[in-house]
Biotite code that builds the C-alpha atoms (Angstrom):
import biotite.structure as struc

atoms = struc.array([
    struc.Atom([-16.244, 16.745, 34.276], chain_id="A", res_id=1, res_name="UNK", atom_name="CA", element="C"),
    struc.Atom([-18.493, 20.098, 33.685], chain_id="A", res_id=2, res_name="UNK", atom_name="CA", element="C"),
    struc.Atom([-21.540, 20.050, 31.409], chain_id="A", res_id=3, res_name="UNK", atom_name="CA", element="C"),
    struc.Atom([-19.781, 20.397, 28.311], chain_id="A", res_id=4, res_name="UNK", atom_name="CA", element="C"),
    struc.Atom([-18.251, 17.158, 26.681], chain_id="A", res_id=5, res_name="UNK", atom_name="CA", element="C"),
    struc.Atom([-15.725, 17.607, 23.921], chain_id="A", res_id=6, res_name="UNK", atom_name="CA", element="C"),
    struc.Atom([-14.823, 15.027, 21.254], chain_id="A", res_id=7, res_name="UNK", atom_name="CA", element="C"),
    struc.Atom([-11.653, 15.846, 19.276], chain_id="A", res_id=8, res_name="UNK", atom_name="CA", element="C"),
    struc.Atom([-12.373, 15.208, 15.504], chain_id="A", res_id=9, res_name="UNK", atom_name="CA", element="C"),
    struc.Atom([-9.666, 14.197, 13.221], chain_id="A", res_id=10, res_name="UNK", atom_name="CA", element="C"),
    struc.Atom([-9.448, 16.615, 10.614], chain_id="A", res_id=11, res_name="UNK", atom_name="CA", element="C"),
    struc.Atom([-10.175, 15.540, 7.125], chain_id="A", res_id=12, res_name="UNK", atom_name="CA", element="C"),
    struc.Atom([-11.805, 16.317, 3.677], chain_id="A", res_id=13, res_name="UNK", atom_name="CA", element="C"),
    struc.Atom([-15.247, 15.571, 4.980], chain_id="A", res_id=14, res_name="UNK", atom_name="CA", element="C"),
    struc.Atom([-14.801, 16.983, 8.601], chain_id="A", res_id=15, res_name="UNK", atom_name="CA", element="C"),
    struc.Atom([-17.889, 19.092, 8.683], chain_id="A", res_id=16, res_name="UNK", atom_name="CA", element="C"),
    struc.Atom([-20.138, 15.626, 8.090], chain_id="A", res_id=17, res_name="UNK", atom_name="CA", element="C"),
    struc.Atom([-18.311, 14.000, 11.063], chain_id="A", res_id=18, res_name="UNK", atom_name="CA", element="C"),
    struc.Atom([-18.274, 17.250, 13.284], chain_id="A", res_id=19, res_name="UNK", atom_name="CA", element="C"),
    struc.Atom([-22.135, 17.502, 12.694], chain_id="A", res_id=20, res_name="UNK", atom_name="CA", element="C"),
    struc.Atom([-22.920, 13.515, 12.979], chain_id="A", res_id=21, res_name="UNK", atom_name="CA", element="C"),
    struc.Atom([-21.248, 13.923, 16.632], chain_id="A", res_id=22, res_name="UNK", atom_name="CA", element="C"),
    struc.Atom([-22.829, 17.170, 17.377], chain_id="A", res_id=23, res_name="UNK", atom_name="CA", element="C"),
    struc.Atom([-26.428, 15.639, 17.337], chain_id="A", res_id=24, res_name="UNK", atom_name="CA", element="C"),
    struc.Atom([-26.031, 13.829, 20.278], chain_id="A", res_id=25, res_name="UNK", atom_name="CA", element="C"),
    struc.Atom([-27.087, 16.807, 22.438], chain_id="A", res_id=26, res_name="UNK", atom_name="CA", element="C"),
    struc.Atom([-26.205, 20.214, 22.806], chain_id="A", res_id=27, res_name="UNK", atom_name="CA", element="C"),
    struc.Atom([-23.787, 19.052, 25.996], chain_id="A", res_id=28, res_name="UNK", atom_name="CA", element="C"),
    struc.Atom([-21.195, 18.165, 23.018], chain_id="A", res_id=29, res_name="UNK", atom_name="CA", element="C"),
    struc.Atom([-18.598, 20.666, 21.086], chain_id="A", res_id=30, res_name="UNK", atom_name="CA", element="C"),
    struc.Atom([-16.166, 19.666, 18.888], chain_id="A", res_id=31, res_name="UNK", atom_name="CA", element="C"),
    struc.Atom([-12.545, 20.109, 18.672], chain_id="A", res_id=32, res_name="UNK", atom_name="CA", element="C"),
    struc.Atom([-11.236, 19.744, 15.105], chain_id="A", res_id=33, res_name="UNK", atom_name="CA", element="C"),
    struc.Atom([-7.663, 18.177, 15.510], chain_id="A", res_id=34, res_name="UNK", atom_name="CA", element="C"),
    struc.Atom([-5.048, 17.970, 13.235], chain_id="A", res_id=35, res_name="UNK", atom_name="CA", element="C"),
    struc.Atom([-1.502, 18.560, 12.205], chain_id="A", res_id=36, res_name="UNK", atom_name="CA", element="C"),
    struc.Atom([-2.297, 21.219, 9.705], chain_id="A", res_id=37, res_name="UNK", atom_name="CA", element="C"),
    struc.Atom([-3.582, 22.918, 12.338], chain_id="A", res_id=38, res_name="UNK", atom_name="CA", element="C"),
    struc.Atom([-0.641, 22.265, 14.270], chain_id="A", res_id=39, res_name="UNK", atom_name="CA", element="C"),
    struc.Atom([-2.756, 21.757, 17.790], chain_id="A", res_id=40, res_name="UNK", atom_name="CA", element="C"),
    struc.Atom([-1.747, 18.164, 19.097], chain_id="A", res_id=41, res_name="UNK", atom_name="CA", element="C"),
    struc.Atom([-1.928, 19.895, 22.973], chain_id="A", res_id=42, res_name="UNK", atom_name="CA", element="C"),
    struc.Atom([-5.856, 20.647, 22.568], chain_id="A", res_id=43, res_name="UNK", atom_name="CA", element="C"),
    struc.Atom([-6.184, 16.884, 23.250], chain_id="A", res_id=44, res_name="UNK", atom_name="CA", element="C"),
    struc.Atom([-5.989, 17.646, 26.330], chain_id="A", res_id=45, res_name="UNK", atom_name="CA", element="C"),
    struc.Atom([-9.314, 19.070, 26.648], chain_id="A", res_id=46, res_name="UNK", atom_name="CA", element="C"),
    struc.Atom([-10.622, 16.269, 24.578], chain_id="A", res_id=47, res_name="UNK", atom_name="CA", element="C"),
    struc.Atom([-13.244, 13.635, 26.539], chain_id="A", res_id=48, res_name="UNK", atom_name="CA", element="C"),
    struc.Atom([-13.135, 11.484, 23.343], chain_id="A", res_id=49, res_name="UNK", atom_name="CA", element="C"),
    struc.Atom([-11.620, 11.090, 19.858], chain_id="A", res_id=50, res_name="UNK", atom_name="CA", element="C"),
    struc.Atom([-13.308, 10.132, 16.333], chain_id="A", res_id=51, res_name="UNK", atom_name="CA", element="C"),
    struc.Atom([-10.561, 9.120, 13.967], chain_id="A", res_id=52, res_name="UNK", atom_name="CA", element="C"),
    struc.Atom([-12.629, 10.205, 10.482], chain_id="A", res_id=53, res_name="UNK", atom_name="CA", element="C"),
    struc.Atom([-12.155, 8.825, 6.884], chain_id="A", res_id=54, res_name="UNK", atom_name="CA", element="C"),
    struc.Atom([-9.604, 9.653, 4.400], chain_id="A", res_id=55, res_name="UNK", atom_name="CA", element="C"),
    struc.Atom([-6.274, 8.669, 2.950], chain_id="A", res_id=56, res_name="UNK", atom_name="CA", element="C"),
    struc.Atom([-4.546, 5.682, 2.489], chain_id="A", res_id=57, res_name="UNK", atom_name="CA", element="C"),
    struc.Atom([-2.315, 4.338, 5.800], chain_id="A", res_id=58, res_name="UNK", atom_name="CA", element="C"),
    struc.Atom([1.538, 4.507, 3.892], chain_id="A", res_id=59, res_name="UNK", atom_name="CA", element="C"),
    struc.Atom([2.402, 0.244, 3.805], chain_id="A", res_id=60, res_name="UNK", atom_name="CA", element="C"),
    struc.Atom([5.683, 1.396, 5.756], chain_id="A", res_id=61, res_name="UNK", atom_name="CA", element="C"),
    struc.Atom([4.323, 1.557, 8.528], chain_id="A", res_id=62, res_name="UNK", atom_name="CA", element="C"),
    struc.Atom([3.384, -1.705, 8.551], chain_id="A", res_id=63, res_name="UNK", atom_name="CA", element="C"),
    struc.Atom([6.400, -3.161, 7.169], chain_id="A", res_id=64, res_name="UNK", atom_name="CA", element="C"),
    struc.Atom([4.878, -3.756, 3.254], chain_id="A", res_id=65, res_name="UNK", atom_name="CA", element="C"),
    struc.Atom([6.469, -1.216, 1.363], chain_id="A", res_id=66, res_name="UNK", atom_name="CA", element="C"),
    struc.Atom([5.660, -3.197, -1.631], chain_id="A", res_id=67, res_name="UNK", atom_name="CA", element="C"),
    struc.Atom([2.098, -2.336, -1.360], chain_id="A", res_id=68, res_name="UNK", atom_name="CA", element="C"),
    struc.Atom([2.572, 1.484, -1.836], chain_id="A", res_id=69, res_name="UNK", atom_name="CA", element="C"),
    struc.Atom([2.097, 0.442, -5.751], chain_id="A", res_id=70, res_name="UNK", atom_name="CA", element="C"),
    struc.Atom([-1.667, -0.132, -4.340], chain_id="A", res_id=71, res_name="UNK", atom_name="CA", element="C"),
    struc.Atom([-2.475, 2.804, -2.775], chain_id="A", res_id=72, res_name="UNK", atom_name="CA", element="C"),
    struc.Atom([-3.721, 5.647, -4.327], chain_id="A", res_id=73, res_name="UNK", atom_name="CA", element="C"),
    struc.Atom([-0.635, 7.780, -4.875], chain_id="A", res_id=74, res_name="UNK", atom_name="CA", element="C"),
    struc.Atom([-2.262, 11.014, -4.386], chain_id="A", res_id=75, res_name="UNK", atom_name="CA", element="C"),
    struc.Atom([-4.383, 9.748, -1.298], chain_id="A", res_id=76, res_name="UNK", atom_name="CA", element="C"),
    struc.Atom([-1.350, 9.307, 0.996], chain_id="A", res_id=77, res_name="UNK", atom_name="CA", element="C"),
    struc.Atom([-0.952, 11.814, 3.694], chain_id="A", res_id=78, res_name="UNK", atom_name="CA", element="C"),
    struc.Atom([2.469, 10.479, 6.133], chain_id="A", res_id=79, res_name="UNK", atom_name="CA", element="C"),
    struc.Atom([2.202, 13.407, 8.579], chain_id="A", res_id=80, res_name="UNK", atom_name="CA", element="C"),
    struc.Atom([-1.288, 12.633, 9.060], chain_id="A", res_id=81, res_name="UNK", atom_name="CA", element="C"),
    struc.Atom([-0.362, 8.671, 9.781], chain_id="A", res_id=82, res_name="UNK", atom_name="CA", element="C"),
    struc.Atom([2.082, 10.281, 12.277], chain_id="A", res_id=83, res_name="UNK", atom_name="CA", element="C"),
    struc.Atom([-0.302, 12.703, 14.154], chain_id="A", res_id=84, res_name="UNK", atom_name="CA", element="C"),
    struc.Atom([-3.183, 9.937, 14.673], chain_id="A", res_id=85, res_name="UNK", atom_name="CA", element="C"),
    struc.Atom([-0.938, 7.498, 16.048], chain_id="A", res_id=86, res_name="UNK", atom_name="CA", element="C"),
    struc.Atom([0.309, 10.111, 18.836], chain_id="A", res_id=87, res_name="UNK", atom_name="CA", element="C"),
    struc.Atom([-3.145, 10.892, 18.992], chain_id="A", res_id=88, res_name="UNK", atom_name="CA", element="C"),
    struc.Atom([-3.751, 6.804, 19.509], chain_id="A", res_id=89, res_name="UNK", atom_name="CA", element="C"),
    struc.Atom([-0.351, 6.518, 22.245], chain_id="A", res_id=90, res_name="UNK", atom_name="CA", element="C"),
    struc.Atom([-1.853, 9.564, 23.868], chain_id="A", res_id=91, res_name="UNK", atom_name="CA", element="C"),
    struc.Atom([-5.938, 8.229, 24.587], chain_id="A", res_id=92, res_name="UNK", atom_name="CA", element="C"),
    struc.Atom([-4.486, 4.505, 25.341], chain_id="A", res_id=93, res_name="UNK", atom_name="CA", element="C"),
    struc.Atom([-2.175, 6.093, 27.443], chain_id="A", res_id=94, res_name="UNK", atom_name="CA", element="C"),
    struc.Atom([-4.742, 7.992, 29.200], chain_id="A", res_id=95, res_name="UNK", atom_name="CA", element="C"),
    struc.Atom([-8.178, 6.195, 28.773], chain_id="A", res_id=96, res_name="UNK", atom_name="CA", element="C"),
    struc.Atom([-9.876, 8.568, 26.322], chain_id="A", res_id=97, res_name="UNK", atom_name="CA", element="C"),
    struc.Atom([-12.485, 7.180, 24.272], chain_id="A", res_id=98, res_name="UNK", atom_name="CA", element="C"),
    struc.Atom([-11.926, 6.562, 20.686], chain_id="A", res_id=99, res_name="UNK", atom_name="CA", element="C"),
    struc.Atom([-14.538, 5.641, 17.743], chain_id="A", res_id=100, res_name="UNK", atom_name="CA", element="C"),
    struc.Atom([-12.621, 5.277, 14.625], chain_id="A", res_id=101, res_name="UNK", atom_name="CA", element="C"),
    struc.Atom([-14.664, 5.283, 11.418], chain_id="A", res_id=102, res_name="UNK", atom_name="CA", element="C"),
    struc.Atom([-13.128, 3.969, 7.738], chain_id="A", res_id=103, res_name="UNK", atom_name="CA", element="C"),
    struc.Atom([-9.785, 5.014, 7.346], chain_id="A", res_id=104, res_name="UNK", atom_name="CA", element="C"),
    struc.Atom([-9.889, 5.114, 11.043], chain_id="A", res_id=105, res_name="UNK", atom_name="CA", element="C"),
    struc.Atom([-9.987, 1.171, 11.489], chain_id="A", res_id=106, res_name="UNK", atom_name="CA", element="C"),
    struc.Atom([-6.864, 1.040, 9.387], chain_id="A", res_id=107, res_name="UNK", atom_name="CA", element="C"),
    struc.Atom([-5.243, 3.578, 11.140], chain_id="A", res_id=108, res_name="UNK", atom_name="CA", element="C"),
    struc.Atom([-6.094, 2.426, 14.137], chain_id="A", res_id=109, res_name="UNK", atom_name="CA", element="C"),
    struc.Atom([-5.317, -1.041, 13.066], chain_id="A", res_id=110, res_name="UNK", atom_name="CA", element="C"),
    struc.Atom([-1.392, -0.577, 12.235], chain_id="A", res_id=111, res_name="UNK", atom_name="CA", element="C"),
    struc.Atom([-0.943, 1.039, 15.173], chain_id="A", res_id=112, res_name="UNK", atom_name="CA", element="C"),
    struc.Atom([-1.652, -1.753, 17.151], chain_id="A", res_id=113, res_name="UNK", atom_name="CA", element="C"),
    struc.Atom([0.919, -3.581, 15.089], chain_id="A", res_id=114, res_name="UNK", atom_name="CA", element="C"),
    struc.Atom([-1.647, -5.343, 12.813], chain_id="A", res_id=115, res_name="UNK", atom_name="CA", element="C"),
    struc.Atom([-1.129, -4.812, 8.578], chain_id="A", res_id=116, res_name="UNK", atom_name="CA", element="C"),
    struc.Atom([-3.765, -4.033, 5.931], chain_id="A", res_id=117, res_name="UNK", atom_name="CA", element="C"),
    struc.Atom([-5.380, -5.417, 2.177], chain_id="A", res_id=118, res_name="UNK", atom_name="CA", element="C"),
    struc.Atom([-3.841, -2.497, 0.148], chain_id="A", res_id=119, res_name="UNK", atom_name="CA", element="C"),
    struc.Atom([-6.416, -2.901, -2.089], chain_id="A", res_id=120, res_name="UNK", atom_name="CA", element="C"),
    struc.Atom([-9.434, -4.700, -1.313], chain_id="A", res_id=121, res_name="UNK", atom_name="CA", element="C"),
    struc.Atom([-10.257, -5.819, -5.227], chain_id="A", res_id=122, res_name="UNK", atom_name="CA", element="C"),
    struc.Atom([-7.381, -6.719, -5.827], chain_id="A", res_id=123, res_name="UNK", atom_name="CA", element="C"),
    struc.Atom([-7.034, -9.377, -3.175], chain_id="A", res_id=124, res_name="UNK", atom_name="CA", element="C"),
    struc.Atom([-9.701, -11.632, -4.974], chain_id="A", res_id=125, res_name="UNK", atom_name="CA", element="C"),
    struc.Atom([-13.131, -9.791, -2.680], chain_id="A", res_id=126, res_name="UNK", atom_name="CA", element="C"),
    struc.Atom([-16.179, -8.082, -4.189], chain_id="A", res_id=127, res_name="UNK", atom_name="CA", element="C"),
    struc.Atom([-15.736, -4.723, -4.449], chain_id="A", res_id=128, res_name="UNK", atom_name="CA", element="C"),
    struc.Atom([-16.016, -2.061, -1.302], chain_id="A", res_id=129, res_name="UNK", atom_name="CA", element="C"),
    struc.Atom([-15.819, 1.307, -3.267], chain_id="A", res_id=130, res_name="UNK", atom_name="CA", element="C"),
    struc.Atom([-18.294, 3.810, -3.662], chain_id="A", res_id=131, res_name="UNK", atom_name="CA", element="C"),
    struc.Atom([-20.751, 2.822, -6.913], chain_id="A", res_id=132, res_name="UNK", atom_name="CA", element="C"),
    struc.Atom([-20.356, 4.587, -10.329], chain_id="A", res_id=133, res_name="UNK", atom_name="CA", element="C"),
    struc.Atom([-22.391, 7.217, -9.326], chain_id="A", res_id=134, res_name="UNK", atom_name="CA", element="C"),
    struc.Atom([-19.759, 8.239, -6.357], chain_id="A", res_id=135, res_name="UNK", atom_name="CA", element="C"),
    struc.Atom([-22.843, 6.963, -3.746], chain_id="A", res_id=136, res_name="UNK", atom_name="CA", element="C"),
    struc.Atom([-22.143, 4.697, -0.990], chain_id="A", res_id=137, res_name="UNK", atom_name="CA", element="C"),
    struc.Atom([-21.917, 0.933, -1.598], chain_id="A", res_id=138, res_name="UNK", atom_name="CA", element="C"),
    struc.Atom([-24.688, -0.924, 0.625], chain_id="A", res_id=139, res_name="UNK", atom_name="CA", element="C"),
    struc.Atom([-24.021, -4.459, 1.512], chain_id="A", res_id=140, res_name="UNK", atom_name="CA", element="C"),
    struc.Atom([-25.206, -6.583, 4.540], chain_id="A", res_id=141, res_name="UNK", atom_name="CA", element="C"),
    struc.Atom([-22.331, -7.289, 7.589], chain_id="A", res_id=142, res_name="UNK", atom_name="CA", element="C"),
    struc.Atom([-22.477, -10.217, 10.659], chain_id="A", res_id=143, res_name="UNK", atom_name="CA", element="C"),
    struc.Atom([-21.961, -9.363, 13.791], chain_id="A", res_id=144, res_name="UNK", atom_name="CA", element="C"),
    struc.Atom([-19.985, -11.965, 16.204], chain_id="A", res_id=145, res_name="UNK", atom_name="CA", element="C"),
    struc.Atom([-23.192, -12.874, 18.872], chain_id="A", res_id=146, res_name="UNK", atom_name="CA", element="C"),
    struc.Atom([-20.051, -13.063, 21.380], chain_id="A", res_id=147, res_name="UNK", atom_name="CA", element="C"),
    struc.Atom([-18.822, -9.784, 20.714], chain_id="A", res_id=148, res_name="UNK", atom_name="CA", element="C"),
    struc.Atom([-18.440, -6.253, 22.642], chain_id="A", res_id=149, res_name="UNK", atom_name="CA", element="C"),
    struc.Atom([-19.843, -4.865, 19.474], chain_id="A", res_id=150, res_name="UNK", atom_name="CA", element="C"),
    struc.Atom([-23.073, -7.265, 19.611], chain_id="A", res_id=151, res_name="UNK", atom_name="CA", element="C"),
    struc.Atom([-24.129, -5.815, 23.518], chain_id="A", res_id=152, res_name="UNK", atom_name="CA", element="C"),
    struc.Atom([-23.855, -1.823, 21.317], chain_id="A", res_id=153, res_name="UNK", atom_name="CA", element="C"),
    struc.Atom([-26.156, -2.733, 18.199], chain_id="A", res_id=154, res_name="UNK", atom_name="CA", element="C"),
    struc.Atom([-28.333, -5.801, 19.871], chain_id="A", res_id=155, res_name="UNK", atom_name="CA", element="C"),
    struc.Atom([-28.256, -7.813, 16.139], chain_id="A", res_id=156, res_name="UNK", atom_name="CA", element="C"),
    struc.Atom([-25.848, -10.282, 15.019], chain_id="A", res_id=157, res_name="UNK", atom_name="CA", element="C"),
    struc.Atom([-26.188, -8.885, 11.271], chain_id="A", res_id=158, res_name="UNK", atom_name="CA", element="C"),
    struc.Atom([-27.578, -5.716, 9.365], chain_id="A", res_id=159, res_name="UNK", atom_name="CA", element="C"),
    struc.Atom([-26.752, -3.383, 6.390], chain_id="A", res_id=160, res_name="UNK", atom_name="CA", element="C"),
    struc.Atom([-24.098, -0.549, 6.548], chain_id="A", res_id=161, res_name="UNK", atom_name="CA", element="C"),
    struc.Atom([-22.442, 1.037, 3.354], chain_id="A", res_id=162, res_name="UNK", atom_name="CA", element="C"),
    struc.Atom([-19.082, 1.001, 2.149], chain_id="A", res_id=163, res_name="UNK", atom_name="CA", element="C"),
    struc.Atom([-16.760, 3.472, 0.191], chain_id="A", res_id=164, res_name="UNK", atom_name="CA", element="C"),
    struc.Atom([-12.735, 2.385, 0.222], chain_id="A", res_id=165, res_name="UNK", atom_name="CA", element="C"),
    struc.Atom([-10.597, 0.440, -1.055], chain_id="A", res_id=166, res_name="UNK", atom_name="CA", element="C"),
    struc.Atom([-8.501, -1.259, 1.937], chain_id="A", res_id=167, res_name="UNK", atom_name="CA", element="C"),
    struc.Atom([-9.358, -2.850, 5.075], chain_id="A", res_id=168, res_name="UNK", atom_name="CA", element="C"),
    struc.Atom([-8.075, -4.710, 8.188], chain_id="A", res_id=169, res_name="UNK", atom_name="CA", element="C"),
    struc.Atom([-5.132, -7.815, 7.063], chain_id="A", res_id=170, res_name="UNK", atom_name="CA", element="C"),
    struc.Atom([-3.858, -9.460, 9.880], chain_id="A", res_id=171, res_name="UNK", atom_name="CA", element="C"),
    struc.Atom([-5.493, -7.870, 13.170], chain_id="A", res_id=172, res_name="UNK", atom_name="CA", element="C"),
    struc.Atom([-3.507, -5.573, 15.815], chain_id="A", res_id=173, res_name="UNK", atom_name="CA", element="C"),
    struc.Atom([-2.134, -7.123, 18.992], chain_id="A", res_id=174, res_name="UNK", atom_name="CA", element="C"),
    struc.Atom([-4.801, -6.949, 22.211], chain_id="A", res_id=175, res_name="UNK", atom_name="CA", element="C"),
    struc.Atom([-7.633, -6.280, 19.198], chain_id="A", res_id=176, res_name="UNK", atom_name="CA", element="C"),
    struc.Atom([-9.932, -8.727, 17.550], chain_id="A", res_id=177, res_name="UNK", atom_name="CA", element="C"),
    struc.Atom([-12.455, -8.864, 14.402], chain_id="A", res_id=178, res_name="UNK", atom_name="CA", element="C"),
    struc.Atom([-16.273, -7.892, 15.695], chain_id="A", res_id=179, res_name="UNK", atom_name="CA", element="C"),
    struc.Atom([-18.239, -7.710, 12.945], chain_id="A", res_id=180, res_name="UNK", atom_name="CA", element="C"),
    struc.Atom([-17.147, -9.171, 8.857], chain_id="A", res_id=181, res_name="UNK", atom_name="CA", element="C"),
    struc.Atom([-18.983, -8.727, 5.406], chain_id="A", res_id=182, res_name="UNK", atom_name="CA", element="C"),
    struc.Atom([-19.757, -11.927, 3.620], chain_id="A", res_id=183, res_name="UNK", atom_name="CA", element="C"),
    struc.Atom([-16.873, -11.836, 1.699], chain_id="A", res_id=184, res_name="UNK", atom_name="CA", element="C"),
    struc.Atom([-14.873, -12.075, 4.464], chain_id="A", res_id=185, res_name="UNK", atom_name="CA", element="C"),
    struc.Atom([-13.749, -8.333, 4.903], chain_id="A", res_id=186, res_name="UNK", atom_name="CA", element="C"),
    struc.Atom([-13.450, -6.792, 8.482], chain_id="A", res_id=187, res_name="UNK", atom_name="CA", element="C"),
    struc.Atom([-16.162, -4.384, 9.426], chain_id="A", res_id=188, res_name="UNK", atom_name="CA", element="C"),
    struc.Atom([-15.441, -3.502, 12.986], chain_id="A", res_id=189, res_name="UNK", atom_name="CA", element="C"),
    struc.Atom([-12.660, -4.398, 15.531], chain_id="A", res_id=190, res_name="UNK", atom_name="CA", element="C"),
    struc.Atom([-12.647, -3.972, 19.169], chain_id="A", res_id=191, res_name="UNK", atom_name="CA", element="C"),
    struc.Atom([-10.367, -5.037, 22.217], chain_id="A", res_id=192, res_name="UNK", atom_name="CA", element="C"),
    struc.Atom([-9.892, -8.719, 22.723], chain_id="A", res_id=193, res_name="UNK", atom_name="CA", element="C"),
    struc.Atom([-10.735, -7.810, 26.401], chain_id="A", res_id=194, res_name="UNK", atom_name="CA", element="C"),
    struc.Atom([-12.623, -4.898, 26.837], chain_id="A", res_id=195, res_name="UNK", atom_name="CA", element="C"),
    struc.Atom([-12.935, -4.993, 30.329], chain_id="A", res_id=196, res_name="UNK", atom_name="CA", element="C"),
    struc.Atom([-12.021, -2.595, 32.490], chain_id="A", res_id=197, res_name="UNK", atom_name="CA", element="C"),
    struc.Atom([-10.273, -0.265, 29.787], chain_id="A", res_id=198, res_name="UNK", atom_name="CA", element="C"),
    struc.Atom([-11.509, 2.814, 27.869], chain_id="A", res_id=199, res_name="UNK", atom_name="CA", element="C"),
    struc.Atom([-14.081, 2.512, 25.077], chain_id="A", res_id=200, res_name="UNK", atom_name="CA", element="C"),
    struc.Atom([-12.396, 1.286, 21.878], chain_id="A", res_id=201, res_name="UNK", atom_name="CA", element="C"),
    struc.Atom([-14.195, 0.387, 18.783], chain_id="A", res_id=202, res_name="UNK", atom_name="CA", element="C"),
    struc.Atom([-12.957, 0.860, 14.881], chain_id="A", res_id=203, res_name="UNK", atom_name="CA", element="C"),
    struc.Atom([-15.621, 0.296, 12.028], chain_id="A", res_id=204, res_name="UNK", atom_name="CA", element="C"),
    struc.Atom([-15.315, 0.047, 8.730], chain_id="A", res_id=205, res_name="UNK", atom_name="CA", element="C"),
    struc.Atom([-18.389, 1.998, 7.431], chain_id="A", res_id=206, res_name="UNK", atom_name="CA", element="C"),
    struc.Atom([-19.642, 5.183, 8.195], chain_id="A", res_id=207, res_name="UNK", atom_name="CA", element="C"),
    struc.Atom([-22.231, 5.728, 10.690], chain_id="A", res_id=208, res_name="UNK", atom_name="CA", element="C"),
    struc.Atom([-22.192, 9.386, 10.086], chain_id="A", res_id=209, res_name="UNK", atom_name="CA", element="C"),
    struc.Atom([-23.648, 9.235, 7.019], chain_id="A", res_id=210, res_name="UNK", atom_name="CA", element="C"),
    struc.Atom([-25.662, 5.991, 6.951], chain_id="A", res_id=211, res_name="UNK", atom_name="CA", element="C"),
    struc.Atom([-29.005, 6.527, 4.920], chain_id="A", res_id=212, res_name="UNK", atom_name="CA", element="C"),
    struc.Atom([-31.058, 5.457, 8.569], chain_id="A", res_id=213, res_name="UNK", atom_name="CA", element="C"),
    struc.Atom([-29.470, 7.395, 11.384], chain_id="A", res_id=214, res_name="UNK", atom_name="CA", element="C"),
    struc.Atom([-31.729, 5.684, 13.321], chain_id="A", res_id=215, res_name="UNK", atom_name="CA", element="C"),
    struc.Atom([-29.945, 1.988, 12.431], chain_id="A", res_id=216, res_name="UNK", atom_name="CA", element="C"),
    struc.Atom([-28.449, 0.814, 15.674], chain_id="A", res_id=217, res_name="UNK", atom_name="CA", element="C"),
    struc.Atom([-25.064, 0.793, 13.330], chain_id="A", res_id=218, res_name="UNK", atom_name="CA", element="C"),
    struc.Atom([-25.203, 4.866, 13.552], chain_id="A", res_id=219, res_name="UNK", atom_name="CA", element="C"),
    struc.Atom([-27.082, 5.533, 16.682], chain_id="A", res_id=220, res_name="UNK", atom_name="CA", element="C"),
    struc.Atom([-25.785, 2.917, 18.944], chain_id="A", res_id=221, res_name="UNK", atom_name="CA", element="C"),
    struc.Atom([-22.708, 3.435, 18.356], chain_id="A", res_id=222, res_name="UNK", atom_name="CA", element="C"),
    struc.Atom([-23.028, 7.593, 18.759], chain_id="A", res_id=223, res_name="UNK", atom_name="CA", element="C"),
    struc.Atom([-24.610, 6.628, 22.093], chain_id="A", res_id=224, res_name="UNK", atom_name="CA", element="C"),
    struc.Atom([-22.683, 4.288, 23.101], chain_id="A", res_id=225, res_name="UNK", atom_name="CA", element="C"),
    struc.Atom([-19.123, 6.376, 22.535], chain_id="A", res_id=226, res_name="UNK", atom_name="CA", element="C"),
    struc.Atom([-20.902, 9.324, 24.110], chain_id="A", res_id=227, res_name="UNK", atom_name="CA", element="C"),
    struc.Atom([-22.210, 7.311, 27.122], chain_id="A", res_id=228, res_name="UNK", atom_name="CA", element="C"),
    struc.Atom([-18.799, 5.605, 27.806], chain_id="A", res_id=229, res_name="UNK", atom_name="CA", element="C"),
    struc.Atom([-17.787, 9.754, 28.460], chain_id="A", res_id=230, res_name="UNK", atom_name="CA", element="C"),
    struc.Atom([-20.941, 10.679, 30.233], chain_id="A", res_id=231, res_name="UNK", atom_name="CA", element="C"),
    struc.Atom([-21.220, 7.342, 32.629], chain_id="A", res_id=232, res_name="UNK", atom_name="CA", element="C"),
    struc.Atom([-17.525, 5.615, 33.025], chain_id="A", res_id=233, res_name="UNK", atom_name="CA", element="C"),
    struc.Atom([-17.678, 2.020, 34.407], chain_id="A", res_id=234, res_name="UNK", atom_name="CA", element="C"),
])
């Protein structure tokens, strides 16, 4: 690999916060904003590793609950971008790319492994996950499983991250498993059942990349630990 390292970022309505969140790592690291508006599925190829970023609701079709679409927010469902992050998901399994999916990213990421999501977190009897009155970030505490991949990244089995959506993880994705859960019971990160010899894979439910302490080890572990997995490949 030369010097440079490029992470594709998933286009989005908050791109810029995700483009600059990766871009602190270290000036080795440009960004490649992907996306099917911008109709450039082949730069993947120049792509060391792929952030799946926050946004609209997964459409319940493709996970076989059509009935659930009365759930989502009508105007926050986006079907070509479902389609262009799971060929961006069949392309890095296919070839061992990297991927750190954040929010909307876990569910995303999720489906596509075969697994089906809470439509509507509230609304499934759990406290609610959406951003406070005053459109800031929900703050709750989340455990980490001491067994887990996750637990080797952030060194804690539990610590505070914030929240803003309204789904989550259901039943989990095939070859995936639940890392990290808030005390309600809601999935907070997922990761491969066996992580071992395969490409860095990790989905979380909050959003490191804007996290009040950048310096928690649930933002800058994980930015260092996705960017090492490029840098130093086991």
């Amino acid at each position: 690999m030369d010097s440079k390292i490029r992470i594709g970022v998933t286009d989005c309505s908050k791109f810029e916060i995700y483009r600059d969140w990766v871009l602190s790592y270290d000036e080795r690291v440009e960004v490649i904003q992907l996306g099917y508006k911008l109709n450039n599925f082949e730069e993947i190829k120049n792509c060391h590793g792929i952030v799946l970023t926050g946004g609209e609701d997964v459409h319940p079709g493709f996970y076989n609950k059509p009935e659930y679409y009365n759930y989502c927010y009508e105007d926050d469902i986006d079907v070509q971008r479902d389609e262009f992050e799971f060929k961006v998901l069949a392309y890095t399994e296919e070839n061992d790319i990297p991927v750190l999916g954040i929010c909307r990213g876990i569910q995303v990421g999720n489906v596509f492994f075969g697994g089906t999501l809470i439509p509507d977190i509230a609304s499934w009897g759990k406290f609610d996950h959406s951003k406070m009155p005053d459109k800031s970030d929900r703050y709750h505490e989340i455990m980490v499983n001491p067994s887990s991949w996750l637990n080797g990244i952030v060194n804690t089995d539990k610590g505070l991250v914030n929240s803003n959506h309204h789904q989550s993880t259901d039943k989990v994705g095939k070859g995936l498993v639940v890392s990290a859960i808030s005390p309600d019971g809601i999935a907070e990160a997922i990761e491969r059942s066996n992580p071992e010899g395969k490409a860095f894979l990790l989905f979380v439910q909050w959003h490191p990349e804007r996290l009040k302490d950048q310096k928690s080890p649930f933002s800058k572990n994980l930015h260092h630990a996705f960017i090492n997995s490029i840098v130093n490949p086991q």
